[in-house]
N, CA, C and O atoms as a Tripos MOL2 file, in Angstrom:
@<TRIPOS>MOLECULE
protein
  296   295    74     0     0
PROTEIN
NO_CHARGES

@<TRIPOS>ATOM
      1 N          73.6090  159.6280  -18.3950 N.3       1 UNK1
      2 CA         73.1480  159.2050  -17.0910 C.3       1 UNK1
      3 C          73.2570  157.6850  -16.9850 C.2       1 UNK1
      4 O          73.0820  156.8350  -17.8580 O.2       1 UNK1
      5 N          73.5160  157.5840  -15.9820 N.am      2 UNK2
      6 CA         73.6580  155.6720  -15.5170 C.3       2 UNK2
      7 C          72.7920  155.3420  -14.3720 C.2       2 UNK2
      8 O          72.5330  156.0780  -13.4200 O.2       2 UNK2
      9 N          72.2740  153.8460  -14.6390 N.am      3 UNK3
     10 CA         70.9560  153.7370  -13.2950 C.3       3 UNK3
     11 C          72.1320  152.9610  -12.3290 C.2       3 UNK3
     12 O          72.8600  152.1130  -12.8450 O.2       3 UNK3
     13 N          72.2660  153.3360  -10.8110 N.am      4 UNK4
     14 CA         72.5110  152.2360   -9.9570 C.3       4 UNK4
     15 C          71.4530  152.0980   -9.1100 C.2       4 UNK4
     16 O          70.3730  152.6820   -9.0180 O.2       4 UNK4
     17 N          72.0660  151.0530   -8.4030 N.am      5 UNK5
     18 CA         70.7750  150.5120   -7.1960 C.3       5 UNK5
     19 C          71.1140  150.9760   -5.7500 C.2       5 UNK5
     20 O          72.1050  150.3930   -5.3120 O.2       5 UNK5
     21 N          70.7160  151.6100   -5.1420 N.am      6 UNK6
     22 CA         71.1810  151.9580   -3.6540 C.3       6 UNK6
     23 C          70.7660  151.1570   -3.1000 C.2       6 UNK6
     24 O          69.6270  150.6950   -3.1670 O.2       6 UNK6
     25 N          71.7600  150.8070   -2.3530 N.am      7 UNK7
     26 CA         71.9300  149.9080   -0.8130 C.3       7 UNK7
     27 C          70.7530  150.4180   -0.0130 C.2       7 UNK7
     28 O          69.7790  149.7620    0.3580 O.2       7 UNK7
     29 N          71.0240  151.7860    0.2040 N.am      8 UNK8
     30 CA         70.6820  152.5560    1.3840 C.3       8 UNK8
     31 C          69.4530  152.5320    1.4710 C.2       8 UNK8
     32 O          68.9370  152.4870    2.5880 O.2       8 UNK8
     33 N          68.4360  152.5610   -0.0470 N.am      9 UNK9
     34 CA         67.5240  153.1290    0.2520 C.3       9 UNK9
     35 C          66.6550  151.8600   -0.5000 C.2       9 UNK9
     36 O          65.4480  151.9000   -0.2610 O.2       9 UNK9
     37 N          67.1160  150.7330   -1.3830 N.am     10 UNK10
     38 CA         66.7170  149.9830   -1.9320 C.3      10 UNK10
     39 C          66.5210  150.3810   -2.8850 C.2      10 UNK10
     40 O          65.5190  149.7630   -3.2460 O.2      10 UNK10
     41 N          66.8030  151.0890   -3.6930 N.am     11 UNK11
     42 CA         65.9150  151.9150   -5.1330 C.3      11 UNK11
     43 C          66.8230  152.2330   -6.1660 C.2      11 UNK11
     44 O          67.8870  152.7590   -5.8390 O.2      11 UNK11
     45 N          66.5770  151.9960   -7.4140 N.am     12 UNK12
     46 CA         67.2460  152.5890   -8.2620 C.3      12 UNK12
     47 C          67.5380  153.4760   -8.8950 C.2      12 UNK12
     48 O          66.8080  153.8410   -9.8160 O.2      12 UNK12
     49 N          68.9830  154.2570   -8.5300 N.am     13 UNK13
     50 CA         68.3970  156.1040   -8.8990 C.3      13 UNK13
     51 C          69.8630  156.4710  -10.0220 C.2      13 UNK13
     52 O          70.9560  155.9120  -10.1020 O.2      13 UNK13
     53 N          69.3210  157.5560  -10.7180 N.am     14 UNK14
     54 CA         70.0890  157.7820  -11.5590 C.3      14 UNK14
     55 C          71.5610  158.7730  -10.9180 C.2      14 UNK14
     56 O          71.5510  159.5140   -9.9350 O.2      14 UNK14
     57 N          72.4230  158.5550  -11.5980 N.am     15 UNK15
     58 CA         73.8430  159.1090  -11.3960 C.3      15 UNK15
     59 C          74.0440  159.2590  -12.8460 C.2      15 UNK15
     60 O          73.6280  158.6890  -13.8550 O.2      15 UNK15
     61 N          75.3320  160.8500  -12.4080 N.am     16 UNK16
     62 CA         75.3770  161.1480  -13.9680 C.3      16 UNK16
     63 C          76.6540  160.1090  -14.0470 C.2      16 UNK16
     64 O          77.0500  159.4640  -13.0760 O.2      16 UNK16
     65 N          77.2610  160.0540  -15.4370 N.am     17 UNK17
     66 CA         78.3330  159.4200  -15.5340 C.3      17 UNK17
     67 C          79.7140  160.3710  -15.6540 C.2      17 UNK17
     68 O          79.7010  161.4450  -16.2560 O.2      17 UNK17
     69 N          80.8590  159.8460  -15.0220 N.am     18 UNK18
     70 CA         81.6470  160.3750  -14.8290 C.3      18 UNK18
     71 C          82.7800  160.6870  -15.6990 C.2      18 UNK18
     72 O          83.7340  159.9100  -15.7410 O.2      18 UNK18
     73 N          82.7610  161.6090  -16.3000 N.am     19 UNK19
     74 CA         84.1690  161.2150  -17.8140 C.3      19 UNK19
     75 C          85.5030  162.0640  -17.2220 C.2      19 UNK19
     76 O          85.6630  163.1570  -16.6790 O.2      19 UNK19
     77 N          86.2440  161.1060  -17.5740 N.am     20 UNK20
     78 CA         87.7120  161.6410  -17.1320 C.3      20 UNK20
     79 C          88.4910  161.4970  -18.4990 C.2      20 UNK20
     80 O          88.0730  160.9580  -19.5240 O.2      20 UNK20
     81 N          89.6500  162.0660  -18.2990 N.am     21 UNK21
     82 CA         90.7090  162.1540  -19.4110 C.3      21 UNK21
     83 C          91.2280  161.3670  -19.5550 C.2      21 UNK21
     84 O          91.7670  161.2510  -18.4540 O.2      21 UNK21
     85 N          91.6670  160.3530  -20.3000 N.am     22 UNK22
     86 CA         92.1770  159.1190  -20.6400 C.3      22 UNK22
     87 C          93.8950  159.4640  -20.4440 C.2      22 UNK22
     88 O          94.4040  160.5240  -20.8070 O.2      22 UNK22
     89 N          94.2880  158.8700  -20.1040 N.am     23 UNK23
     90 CA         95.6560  158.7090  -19.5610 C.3      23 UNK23
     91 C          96.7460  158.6210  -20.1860 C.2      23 UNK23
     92 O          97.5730  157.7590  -19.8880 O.2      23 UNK23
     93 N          96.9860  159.7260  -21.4170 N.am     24 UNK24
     94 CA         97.9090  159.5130  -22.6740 C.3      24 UNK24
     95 C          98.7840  158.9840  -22.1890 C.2      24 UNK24
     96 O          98.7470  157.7720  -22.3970 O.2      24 UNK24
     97 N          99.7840  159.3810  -21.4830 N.am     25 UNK25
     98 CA        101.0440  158.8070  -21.0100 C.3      25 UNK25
     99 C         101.1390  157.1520  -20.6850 C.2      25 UNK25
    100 O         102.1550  156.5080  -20.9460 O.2      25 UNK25
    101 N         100.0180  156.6000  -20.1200 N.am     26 UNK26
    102 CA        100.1620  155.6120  -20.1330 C.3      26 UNK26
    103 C          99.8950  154.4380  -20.6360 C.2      26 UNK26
    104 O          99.9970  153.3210  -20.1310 O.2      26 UNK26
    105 N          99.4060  154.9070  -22.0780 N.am     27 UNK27
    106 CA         98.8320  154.3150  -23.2810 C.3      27 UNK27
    107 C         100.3340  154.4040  -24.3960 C.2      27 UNK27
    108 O         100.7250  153.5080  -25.1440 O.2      27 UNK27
    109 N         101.0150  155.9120  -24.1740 N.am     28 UNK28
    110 CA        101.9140  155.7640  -25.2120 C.3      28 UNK28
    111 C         102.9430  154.7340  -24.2760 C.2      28 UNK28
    112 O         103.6350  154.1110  -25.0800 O.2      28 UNK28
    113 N         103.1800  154.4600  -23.2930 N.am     29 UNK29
    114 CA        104.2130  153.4420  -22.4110 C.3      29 UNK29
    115 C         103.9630  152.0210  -22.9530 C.2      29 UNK29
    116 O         104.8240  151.2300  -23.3380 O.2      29 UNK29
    117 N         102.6120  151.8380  -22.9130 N.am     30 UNK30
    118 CA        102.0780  150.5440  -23.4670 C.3      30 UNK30
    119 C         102.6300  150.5350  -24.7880 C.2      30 UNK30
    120 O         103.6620  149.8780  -24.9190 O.2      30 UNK30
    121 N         102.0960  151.2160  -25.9650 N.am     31 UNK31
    122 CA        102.4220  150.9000  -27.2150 C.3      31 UNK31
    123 C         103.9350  150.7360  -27.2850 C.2      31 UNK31
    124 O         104.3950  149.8110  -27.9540 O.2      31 UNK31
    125 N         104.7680  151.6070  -26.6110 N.am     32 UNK32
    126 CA        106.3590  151.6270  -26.6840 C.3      32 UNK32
    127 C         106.3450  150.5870  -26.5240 C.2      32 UNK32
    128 O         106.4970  149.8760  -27.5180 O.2      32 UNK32
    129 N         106.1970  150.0900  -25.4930 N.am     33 UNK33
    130 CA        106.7260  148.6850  -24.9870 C.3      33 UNK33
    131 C         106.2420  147.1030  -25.5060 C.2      33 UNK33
    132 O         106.7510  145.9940  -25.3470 O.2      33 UNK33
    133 N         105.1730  147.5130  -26.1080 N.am     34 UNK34
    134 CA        104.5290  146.6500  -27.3550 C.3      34 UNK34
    135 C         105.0420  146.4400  -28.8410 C.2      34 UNK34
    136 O         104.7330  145.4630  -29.5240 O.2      34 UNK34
    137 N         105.9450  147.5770  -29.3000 N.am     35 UNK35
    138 CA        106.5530  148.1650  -30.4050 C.3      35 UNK35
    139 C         108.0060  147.3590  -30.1460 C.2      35 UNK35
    140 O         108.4130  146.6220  -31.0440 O.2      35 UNK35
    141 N         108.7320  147.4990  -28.9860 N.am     36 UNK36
    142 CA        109.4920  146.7190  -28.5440 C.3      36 UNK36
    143 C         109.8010  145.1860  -28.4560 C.2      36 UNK36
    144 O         110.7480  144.4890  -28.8230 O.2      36 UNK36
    145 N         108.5920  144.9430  -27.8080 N.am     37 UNK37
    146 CA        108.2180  143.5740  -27.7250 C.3      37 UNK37
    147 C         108.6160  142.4860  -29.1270 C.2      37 UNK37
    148 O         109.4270  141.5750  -29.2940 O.2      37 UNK37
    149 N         107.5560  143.1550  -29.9810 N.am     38 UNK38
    150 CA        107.5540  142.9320  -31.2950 C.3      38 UNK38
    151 C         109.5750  142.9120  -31.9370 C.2      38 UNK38
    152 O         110.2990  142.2700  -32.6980 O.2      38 UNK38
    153 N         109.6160  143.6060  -31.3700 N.am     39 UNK39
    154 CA        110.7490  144.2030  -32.6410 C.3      39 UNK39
    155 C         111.7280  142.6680  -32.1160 C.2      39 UNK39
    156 O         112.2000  141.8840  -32.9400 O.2      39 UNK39
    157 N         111.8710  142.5020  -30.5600 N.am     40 UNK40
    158 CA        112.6780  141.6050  -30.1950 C.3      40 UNK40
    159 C         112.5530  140.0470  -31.0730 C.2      40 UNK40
    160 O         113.3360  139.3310  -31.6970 O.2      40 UNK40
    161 N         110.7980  140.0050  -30.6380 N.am     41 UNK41
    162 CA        110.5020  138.6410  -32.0060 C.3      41 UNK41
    163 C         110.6050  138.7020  -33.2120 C.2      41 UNK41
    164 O         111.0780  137.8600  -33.9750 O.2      41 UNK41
    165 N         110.1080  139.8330  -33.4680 N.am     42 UNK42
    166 CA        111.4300  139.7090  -34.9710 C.3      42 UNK42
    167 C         112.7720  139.3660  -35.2860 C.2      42 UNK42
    168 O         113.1910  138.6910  -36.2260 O.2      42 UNK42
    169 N         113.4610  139.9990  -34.2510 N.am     43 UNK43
    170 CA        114.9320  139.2920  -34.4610 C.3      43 UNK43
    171 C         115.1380  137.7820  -34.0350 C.2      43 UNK43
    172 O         115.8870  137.0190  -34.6450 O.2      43 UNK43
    173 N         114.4930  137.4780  -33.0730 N.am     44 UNK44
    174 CA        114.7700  135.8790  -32.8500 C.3      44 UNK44
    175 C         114.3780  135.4180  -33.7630 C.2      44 UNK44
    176 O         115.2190  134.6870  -34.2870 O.2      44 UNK44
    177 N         112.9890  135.4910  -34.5350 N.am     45 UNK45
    178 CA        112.5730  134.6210  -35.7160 C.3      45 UNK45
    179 C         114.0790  134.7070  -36.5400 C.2      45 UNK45
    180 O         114.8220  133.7250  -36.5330 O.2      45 UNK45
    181 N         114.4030  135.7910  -37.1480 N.am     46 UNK46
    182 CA        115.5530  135.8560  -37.7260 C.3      46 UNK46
    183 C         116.6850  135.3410  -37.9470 C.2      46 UNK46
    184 O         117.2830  135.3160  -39.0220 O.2      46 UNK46
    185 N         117.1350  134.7590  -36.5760 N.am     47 UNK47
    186 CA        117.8400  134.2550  -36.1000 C.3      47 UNK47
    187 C         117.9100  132.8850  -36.1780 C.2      47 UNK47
    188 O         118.9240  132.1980  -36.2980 O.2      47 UNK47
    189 N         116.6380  132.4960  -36.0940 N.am     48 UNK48
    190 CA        116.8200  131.0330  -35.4660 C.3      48 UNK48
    191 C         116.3160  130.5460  -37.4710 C.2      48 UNK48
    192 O         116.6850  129.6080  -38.1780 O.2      48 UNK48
    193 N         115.4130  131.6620  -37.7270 N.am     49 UNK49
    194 CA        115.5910  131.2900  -39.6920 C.3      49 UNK49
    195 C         117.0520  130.9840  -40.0970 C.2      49 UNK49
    196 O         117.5220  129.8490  -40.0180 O.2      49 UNK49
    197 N         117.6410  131.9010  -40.4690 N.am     50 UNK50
    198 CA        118.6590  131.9670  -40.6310 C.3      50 UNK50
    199 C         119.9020  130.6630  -40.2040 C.2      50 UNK50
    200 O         120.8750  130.3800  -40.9030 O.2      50 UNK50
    201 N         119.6060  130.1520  -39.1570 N.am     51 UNK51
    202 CA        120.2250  129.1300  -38.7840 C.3      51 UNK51
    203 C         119.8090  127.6320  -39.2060 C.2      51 UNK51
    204 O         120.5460  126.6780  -38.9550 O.2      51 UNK51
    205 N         118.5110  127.4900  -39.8980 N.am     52 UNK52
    206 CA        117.5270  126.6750  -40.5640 C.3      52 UNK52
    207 C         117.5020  126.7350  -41.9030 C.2      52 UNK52
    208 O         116.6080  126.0790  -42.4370 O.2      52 UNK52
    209 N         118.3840  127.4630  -42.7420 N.am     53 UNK53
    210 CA        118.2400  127.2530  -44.3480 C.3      53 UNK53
    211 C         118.3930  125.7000  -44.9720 C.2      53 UNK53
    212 O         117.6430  125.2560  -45.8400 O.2      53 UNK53
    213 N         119.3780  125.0440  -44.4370 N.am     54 UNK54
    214 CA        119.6830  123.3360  -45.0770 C.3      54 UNK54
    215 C         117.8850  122.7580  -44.6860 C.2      54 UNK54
    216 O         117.6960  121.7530  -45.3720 O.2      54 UNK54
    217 N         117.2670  122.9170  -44.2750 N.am     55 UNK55
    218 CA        115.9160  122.7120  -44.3870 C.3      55 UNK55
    219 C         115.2930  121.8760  -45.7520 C.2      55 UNK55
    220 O         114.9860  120.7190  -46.0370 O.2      55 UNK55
    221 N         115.3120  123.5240  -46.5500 N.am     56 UNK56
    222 CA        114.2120  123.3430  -47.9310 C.3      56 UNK56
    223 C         115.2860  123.3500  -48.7550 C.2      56 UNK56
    224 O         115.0180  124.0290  -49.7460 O.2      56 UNK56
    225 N         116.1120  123.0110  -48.7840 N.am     57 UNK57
    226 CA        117.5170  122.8630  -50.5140 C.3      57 UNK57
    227 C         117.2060  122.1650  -50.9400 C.2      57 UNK57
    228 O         116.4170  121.3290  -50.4990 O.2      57 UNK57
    229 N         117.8720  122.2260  -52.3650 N.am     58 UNK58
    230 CA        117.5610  121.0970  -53.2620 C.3      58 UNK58
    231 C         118.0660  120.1660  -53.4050 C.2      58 UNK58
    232 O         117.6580  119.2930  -54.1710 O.2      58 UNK58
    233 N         119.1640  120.0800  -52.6680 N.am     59 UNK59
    234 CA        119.6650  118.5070  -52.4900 C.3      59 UNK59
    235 C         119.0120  117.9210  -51.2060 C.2      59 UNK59
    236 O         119.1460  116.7090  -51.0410 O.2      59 UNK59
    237 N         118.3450  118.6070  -50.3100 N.am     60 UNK60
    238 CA        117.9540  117.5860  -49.6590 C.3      60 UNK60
    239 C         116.2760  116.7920  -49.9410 C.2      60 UNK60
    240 O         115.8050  115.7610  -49.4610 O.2      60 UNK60
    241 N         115.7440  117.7130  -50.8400 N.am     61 UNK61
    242 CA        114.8230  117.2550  -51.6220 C.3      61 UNK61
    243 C         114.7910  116.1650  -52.7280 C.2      61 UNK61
    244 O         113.9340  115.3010  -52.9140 O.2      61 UNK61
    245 N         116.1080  116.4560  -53.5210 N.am     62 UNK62
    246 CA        116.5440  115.6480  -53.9830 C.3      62 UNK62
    247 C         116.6500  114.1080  -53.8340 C.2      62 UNK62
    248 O         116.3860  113.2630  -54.6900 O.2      62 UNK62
    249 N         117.0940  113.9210  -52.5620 N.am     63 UNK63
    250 CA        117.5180  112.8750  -51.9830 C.3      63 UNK63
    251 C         116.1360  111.6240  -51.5710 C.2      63 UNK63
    252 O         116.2760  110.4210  -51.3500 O.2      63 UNK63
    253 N         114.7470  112.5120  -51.5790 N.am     64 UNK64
    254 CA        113.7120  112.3740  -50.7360 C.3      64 UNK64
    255 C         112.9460  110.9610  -52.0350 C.2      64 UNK64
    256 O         112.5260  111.1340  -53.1790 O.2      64 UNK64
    257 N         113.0260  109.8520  -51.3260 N.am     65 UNK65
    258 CA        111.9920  108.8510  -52.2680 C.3      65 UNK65
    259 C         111.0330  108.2420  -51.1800 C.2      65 UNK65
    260 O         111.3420  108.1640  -49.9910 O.2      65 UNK65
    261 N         109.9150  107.8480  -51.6750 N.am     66 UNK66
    262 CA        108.9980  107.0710  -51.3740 C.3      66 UNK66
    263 C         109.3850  105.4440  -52.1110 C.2      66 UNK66
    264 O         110.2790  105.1760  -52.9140 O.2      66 UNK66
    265 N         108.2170  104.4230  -51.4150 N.am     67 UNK67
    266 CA        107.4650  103.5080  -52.0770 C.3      67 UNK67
    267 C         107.3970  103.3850  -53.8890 C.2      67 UNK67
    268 O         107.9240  102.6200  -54.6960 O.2      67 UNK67
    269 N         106.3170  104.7480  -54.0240 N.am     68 UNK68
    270 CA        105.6860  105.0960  -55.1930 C.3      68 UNK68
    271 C         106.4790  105.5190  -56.3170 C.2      68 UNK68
    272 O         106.2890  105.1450  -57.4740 O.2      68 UNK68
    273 N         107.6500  106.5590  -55.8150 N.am     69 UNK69
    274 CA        108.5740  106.8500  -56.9150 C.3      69 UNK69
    275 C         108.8520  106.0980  -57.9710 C.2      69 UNK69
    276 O         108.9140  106.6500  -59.0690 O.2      69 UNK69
    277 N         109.0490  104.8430  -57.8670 N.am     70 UNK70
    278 CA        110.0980  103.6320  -58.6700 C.3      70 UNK70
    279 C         109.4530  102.6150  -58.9640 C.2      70 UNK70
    280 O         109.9230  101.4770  -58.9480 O.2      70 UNK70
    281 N         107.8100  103.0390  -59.3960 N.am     71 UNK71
    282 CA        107.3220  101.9180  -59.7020 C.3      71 UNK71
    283 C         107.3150  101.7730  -61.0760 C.2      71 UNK71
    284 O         107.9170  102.5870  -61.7760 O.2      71 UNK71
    285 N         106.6450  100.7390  -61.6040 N.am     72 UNK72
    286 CA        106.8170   99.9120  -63.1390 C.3      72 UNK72
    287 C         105.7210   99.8170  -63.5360 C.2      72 UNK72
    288 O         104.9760   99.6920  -62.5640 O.2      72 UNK72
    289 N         105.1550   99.8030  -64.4990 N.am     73 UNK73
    290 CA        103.9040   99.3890  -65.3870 C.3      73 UNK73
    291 C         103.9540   97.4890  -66.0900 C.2      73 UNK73
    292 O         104.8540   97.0770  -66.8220 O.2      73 UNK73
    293 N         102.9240   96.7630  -65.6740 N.am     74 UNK74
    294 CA        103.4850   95.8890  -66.0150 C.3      74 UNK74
    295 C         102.8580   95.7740  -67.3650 C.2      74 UNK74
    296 O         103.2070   94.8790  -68.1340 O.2      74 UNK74
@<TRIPOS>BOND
     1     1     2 1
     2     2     3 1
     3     3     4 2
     4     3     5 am
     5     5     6 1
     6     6     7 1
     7     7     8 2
     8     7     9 am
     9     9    10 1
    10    10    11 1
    11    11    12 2
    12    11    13 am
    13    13    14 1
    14    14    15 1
    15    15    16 2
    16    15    17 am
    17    17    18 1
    18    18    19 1
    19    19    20 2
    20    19    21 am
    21    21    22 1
    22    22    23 1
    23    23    24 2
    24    23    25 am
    25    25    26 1
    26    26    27 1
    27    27    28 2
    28    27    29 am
    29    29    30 1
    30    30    31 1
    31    31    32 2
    32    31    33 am
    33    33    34 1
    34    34    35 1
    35    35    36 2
    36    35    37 am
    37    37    38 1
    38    38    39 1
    39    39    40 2
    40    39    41 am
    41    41    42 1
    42    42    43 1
    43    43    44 2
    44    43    45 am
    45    45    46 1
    46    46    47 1
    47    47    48 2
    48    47    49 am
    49    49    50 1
    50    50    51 1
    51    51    52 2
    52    51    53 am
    53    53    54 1
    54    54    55 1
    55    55    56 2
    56    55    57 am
    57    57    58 1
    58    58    59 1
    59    59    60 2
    60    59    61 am
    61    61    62 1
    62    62    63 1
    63    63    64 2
    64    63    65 am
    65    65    66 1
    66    66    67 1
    67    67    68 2
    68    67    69 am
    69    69    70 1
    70    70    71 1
    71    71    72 2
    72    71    73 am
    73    73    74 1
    74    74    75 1
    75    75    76 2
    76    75    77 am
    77    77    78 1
    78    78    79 1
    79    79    80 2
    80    79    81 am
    81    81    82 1
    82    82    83 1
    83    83    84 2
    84    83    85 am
    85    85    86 1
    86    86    87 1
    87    87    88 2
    88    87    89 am
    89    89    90 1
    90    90    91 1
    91    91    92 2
    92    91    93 am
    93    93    94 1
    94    94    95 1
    95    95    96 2
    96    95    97 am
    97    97    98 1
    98    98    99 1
    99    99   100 2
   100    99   101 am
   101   101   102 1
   102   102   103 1
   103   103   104 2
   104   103   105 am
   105   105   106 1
   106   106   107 1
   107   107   108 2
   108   107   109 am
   109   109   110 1
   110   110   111 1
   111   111   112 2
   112   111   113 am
   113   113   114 1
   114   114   115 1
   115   115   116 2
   116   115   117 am
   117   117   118 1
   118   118   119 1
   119   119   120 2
   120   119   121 am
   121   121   122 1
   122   122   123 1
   123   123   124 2
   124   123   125 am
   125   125   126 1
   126   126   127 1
   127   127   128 2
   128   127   129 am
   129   129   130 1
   130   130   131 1
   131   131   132 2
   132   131   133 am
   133   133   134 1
   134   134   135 1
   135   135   136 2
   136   135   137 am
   137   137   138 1
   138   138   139 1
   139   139   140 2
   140   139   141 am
   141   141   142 1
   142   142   143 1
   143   143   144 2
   144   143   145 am
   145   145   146 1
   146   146   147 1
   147   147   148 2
   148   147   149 am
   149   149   150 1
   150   150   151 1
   151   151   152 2
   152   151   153 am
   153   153   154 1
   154   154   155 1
   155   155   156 2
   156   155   157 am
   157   157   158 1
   158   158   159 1
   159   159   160 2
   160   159   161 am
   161   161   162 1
   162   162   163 1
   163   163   164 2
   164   163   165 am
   165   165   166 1
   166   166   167 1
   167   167   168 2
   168   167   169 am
   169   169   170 1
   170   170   171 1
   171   171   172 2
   172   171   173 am
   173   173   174 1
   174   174   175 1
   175   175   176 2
   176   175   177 am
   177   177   178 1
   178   178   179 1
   179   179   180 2
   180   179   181 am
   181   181   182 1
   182   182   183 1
   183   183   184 2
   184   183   185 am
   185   185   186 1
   186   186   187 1
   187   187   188 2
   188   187   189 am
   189   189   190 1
   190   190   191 1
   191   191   192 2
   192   191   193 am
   193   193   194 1
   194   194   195 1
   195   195   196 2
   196   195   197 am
   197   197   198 1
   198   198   199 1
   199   199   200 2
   200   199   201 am
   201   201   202 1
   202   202   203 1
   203   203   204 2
   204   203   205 am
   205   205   206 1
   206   206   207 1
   207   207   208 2
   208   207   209 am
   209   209   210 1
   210   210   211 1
   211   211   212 2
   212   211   213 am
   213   213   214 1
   214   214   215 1
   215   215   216 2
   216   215   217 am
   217   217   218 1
   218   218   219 1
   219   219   220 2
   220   219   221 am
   221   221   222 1
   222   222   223 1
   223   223   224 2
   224   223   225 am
   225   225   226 1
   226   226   227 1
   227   227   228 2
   228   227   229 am
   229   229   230 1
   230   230   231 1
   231   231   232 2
   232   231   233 am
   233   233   234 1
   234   234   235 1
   235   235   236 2
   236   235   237 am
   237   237   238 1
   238   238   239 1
   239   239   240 2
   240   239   241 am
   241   241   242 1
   242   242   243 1
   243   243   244 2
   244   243   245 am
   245   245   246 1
   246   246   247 1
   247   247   248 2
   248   247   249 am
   249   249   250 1
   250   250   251 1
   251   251   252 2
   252   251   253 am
   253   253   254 1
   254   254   255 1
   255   255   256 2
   256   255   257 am
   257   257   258 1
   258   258   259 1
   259   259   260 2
   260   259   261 am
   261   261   262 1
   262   262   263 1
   263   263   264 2
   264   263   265 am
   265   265   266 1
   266   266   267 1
   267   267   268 2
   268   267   269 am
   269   269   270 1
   270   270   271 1
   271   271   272 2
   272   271   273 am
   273   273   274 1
   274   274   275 1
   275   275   276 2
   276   275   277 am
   277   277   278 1
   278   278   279 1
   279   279   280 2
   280   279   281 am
   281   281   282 1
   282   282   283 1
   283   283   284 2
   284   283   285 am
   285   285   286 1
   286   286   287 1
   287   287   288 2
   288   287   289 am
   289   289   290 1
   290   290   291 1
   291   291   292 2
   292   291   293 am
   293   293   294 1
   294   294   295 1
   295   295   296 2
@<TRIPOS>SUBSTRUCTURE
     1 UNK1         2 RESIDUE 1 A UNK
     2 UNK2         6 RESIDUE 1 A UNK
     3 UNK3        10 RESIDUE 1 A UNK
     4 UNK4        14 RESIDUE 1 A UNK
     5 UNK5        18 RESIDUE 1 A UNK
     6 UNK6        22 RESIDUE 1 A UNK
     7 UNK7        26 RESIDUE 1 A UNK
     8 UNK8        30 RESIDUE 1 A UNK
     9 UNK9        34 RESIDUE 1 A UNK
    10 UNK10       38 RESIDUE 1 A UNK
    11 UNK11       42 RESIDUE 1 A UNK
    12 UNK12       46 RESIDUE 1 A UNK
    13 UNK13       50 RESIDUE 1 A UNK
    14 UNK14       54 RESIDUE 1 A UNK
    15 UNK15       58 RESIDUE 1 A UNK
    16 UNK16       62 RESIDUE 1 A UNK
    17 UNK17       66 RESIDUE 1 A UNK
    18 UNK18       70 RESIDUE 1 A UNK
    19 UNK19       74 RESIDUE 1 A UNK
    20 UNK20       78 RESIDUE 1 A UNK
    21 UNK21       82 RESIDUE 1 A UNK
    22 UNK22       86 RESIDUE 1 A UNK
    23 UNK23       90 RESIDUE 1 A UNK
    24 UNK24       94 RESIDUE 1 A UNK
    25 UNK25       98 RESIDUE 1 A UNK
    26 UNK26      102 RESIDUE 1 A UNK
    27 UNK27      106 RESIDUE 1 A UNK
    28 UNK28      110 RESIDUE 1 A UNK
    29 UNK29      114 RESIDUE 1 A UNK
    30 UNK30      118 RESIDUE 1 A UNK
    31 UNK31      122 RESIDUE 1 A UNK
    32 UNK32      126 RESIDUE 1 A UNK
    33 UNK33      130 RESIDUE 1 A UNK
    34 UNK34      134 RESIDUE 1 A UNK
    35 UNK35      138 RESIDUE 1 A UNK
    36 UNK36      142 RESIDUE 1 A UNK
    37 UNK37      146 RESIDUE 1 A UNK
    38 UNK38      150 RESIDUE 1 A UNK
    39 UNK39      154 RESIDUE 1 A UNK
    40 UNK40      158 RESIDUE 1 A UNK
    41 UNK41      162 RESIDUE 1 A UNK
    42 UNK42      166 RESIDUE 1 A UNK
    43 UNK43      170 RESIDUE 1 A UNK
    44 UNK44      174 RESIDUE 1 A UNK
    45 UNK45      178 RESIDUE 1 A UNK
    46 UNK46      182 RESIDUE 1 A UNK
    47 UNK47      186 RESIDUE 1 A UNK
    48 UNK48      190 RESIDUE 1 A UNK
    49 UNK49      194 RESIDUE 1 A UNK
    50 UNK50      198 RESIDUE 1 A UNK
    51 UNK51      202 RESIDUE 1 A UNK
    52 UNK52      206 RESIDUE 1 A UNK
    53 UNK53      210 RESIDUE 1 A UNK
    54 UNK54      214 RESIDUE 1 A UNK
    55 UNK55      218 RESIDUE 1 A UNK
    56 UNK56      222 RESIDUE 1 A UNK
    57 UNK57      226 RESIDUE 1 A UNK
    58 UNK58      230 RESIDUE 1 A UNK
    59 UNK59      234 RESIDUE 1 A UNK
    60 UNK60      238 RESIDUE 1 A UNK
    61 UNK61      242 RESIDUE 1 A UNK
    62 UNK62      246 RESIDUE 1 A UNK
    63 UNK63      250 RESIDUE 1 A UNK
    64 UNK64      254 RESIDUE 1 A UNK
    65 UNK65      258 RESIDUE 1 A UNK
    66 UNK66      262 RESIDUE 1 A UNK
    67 UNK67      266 RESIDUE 1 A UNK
    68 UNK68      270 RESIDUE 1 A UNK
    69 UNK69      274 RESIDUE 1 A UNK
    70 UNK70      278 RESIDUE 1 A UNK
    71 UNK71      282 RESIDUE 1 A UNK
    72 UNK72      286 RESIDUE 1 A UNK
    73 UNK73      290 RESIDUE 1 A UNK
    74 UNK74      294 RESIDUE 1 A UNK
């Protein structure tokens, strides 16, 4: 049971609550299309990884000095 308030009469009176069938069809549309969604950003990440490896190599790490590297003890 659920309380509302009537307009009509000023008062608050009980109503039962109403249960309906949840709307499979348009829950499995959602997930499809969520499942989808996903799958597309996966491939772009992929993609645009893939095109980004010279990034983290070891020659370009290699190459990498500071200040601090090359100092001396006196």
């Amino acid at each position: 049971m659920n309380n509302r308030f009537d307009e009509s009469t000023g008062k608050i009176i009980t109503v039962p609550v109403e249960k309906t069938k949840p709307d499979t069809a348009a829950f499995l549309a959602r997930l499809e299309a969520d499942a989808q969604m996903k799958e597309e950003k996966r491939k772009k990440r992929e993609m645009s990884s893939s095109n980004t490896h010279s990034f983290g190599s070891k020659s370009s790490l290699n190459s990498y000095s500071d200040n601090y590297s090359n100092t001396s003890s006196y």
